[in-house]
C-alpha positions in Angstrom: 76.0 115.9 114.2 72.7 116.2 115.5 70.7 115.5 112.6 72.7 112.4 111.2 70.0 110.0 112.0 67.3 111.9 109.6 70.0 111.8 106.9 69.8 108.0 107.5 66.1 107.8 107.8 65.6 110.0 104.7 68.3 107.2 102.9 66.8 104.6 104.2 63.0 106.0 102.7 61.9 104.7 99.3 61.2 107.3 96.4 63.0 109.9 98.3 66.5 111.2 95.9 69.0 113.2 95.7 66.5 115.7 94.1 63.9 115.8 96.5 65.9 115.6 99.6 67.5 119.3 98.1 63.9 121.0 97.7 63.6 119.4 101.5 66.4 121.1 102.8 66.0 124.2 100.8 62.8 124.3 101.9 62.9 123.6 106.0 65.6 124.6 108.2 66.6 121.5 109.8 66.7 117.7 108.5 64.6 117.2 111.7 61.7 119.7 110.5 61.8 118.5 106.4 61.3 114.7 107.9 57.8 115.5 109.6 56.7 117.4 106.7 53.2 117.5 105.9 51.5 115.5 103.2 50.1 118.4 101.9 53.7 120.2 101.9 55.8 117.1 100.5 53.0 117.4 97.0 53.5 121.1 97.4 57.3 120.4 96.5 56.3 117.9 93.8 56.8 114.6 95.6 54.6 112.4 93.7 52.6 109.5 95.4 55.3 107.2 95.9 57.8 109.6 97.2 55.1 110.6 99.6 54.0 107.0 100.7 57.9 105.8 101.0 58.3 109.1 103.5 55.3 108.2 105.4 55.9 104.6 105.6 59.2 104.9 106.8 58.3 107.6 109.5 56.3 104.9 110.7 58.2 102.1 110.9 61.6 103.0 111.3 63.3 103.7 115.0 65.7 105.9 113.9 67.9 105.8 117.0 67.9 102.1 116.4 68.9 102.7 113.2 71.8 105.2 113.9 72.7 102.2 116.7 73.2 99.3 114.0 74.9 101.5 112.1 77.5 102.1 114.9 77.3 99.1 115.9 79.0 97.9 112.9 81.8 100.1 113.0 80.5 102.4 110.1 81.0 106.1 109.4 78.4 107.7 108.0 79.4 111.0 105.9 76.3 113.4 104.7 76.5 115.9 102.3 77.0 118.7 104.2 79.8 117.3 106.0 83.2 118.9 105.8 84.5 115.5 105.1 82.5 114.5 102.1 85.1 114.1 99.4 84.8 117.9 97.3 85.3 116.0 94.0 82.0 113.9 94.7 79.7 116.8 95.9 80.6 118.1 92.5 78.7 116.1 90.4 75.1 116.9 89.3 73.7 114.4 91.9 75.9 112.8 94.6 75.1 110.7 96.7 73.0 112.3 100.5 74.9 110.0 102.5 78.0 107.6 102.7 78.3 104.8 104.3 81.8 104.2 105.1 84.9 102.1 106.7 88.2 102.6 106.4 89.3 106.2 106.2 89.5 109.2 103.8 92.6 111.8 103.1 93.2 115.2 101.9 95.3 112.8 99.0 92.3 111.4 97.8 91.1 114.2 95.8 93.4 113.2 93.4 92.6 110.2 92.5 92.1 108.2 89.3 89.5 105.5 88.4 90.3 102.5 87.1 87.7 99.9 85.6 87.5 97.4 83.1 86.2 93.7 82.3 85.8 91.0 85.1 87.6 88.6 82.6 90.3 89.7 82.1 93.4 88.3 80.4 97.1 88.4 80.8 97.3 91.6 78.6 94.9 93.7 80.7 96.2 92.1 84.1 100.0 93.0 83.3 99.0 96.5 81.8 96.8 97.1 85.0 99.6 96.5 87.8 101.9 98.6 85.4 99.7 101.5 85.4 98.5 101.6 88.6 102.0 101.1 90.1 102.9 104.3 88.0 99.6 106.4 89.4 100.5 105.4 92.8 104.6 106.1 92.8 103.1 109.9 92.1 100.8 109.5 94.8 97.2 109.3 92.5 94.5 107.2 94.9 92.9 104.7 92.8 89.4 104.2 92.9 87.7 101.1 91.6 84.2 98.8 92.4 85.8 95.7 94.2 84.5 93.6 91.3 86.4 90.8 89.9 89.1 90.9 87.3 90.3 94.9 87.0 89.4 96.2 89.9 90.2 93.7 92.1 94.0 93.8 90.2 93.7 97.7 90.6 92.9 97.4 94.3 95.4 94.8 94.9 98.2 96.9 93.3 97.5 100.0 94.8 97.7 98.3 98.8 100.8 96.2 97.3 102.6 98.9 96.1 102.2 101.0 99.4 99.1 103.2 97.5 95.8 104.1 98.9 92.5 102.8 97.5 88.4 104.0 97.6 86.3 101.1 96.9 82.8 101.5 96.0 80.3 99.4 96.6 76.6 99.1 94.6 75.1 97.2 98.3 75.4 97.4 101.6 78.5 97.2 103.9 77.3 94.2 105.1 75.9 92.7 101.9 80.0 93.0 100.2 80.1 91.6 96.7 82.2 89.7 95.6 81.9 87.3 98.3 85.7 86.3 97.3 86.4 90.0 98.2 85.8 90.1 101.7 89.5 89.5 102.7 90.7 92.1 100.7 87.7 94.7 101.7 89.0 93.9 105.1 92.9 94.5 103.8 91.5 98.1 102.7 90.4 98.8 105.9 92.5 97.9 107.9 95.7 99.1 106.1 94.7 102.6 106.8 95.6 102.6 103.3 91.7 103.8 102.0 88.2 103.1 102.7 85.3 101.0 101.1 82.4 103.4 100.8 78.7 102.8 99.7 75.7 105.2 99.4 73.6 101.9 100.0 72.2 101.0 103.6 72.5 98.0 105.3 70.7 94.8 104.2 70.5 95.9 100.6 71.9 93.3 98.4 73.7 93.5 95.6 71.2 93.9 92.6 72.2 94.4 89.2 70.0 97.9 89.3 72.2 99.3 92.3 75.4 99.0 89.9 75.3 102.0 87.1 74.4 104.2 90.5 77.2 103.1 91.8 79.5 103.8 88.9 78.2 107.5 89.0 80.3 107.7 92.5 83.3 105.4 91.4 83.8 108.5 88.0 82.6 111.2 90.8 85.1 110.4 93.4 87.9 110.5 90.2 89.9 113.4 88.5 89.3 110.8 85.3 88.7 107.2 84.4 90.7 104.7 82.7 89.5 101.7 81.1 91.6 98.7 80.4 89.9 96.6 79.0 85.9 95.9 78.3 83.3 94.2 75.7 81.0 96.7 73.7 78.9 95.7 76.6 80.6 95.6 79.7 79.3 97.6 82.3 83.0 99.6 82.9 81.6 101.9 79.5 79.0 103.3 81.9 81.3 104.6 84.0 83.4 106.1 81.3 79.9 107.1 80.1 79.4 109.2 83.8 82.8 110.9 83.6 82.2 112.6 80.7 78.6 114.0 81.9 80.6 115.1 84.9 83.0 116.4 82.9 86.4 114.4 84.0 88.8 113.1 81.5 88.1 109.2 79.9 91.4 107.3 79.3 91.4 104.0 77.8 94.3 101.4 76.7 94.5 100.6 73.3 94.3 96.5 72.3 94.2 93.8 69.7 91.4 95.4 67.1 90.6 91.6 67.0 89.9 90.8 70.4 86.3 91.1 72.5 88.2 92.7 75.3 89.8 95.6 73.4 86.6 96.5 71.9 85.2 99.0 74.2 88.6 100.9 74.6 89.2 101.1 71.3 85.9 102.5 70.8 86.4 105.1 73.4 89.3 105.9 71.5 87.7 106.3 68.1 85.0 108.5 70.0 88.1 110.7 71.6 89.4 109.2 74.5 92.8 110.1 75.3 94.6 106.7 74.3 97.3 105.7 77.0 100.4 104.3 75.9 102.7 104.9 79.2 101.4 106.8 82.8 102.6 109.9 82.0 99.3 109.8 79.5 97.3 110.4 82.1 99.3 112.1 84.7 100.7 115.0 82.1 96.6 115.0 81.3 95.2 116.0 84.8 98.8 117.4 86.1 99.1 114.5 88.5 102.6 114.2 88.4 104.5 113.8 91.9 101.1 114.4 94.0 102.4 113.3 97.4 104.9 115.8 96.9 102.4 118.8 96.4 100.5 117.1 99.6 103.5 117.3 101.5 104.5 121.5 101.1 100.8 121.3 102.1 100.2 118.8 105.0 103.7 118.2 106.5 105.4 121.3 106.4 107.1 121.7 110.1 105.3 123.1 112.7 107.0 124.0 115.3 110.9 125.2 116.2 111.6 122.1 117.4 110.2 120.2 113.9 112.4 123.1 112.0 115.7 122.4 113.4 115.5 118.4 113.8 114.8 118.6 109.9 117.2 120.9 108.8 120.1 118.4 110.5 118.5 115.4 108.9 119.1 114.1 105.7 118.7 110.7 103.1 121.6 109.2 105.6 120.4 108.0 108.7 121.6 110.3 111.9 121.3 108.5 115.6 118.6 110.3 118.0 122.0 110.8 120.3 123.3 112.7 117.5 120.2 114.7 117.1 120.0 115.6 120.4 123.8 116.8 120.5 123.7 118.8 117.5 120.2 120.2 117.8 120.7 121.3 121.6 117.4 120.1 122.4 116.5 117.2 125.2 116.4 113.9 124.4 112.5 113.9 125.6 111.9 116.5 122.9 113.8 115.2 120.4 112.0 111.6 120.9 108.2 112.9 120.9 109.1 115.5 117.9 110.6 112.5 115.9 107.6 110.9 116.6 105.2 113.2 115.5 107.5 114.2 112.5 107.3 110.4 111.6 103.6 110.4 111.4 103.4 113.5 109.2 105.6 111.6 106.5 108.3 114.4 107.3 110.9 111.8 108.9 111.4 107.7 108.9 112.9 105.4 111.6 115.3 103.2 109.8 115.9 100.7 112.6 118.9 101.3 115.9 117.4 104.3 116.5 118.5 106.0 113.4 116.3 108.6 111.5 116.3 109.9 108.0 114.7 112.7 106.3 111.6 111.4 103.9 111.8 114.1 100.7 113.5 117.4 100.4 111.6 120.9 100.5 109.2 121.2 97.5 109.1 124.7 96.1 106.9 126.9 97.1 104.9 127.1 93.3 104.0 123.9 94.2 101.5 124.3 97.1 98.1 124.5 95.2 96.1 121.7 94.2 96.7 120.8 90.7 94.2 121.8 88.2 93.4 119.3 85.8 94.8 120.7 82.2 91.5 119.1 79.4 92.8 119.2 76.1 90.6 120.5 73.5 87.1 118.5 73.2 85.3 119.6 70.0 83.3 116.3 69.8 82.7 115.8 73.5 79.1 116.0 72.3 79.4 113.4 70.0 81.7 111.3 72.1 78.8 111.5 74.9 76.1 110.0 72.6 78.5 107.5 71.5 79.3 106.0 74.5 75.7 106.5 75.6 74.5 103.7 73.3 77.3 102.1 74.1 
């Protein structure tokens, strides 16, 4: 994409948001055009003085082919808005992020996905109820997004690449700049696995402030169906995130605790405020319809496409069948039968179980099931009330 570099410069530029980059390209045709606007036409579209200086000052000293370079350089994606593979459930949200810096790799799956945050202290209770709720998500094929911080997330991330899941975590600094330190190894587990990606809307160099942090938990609700707290202080930090899914309108889930523990407090006050308390999974899966995701993905992604896919599936089954079989009862050539398999096997359709024996993943999901699941919201009267709660929370 031609103009990906002003997207960086523009990210890279202080005083220069979500907002103002809009009236930019709302304004000018190309990226290219808005970045050499005029002084006189950056006030005429209410850039104050700063906004103005931080455009100027970064035309002037940034080489944004160098930039673009580093960037590369370090193996990063970058993702701007109006790139078909920005994640539809963030561009949603009243401001998302311009630009994402990324490693690791986004899927179709990931738009159902469920956050999960809580307290970076947290004890046997919330650890235990974590894993078991984040193994349940990700057997029905929900993506779990967390902030790579200690305690929850790091259990929810953790869980979800254990248990064979997929993970988004979101960063509040750069890809280069990864906090936790202690969470490098498992950053690098994410992207590796092919199993998610660690995204950031920072650039790189920026550290991880304190002030980069409730931005960050904006993206963490926005890239989320809903959110589910475990566990959290009055305090903690995770209540702003539930605090950003309800202005973007997703669901808030939270795990009831001990009324006389620290930890349980900001759940139970979620609760109190109407949060949908979460006993068992199905809480939150029979909530947003989540139930047996990677089925619906399936009818969608890994229907067969071709003759050849069509009859090696129809003779396979949950026993495993030999390739020589295949090829004798399918007619086909063993050189057809052996790249189909292989391409079948990378769709999810088929799985080699070892001697050369194949056997059919899942069965044919009915047709009803082939639309994205629309998230079913039960009945909010006070979401109002709940919203100025959890504000002053």
């Amino acid at each position: 994409m031609s103009d990906r570099k002003y997207w960086l410069g523009f990210n890279l530029a202080k005083g220069v948001g979500p907002a103002r980059l809009q009236r930019l390209m709302t304004r000018y045709a190309s990226l290219e055009a808005a970045w050499w606007a005029s002084e006189h036409e950056l006030a005429a579209l209410g850039f104050d003085r700063r906004a103005v200086a931080g455009l100027l000052e970064a035309r002037a000293t940034l080489d944004l082919d160098a930039e673009l370079a580093r960037v590369e350089a370090a193996d990063i994606r970058l993702i701007p808005l109006n790139d078909p593979a920005y994640p539809r459930t963030l561009r949603e949200i009243p401001d998302p992020p311009p630009l994402l810096y990324l490693q690791g790799d986004l899927a179709e799956v990931d738009q159902w996905a469920v956050a999960v945050v809580g307290t970076r202290r947290v004890s046997s209770y919330g650890r235990q109820i974590t894993r078991q709720l984040v193994e349940g998500l990700v057997a029905n094929g929900v993506t779990i997004v967390s902030g790579l911080a200690r305690g929850t997330d790091t259990i929810a991330h953790q869980t979800a690449l254990e248990t064979g899941g997929r993970t988004l975590a979101v960063l509040g600094s750069g890809l280069d700049r990864l906090y936790p330190p202690e969470n490098r190894r498992l950053a690098r587990r994410i992207i590796d696995s092919g199993q998610g990606a660690v995204l950031t809307e920072y650039g790189l160099g920026v550290a991880p402030e304190a002030r980069n942090f409730p931005p960050r938990n904006r993206v963490i609700s926005g890239l989320s169906l809903g959110a589910l707290l475990v566990e959290a202080g009055e305090r903690s930090g995770a209540l702003i995130t539930a605090r950003f899914a309800l202005e973007q309108d997703r669901e808030v889930f939270a795990v009831p605790g001990n009324i006389n523990s620290p930890l349980s407090a900001g759940p139970n006050r979620l609760i109190q405020d109407g949060a949908k308390a979460v006993l068992t999974v199905d809480d939150i899966l029979e909530e947003l319809n989540l139930a047996m995701v990677s089925d619906r993905v399936a009818v969608q992604l890994a229907l067969p496409e071709s003759a050849e896919e069509a009859l090696l599936l129809a003779r396979l089954s949950a026993q495993p069948l030999h390739v020589d079989d295949l090829v004798r009862d399918s007619g086909l050539e063993s050189a057809a039968v052996s790249s189909t398999l292989t391409l079948m096997e990378l769709k999810g359709l088929v799985q080699a179980v070892g001697g050369m024996r194949f056997v059919r993943v899942r069965e044919p999901a009915p047709a009803y099931a082939t639309g994205a699941p629309a998230a079913r919201r039960h009945d909010r009267n006070g979401d109002a009330a709940r919203g100025a709660s959890l504000s002053r929370a």
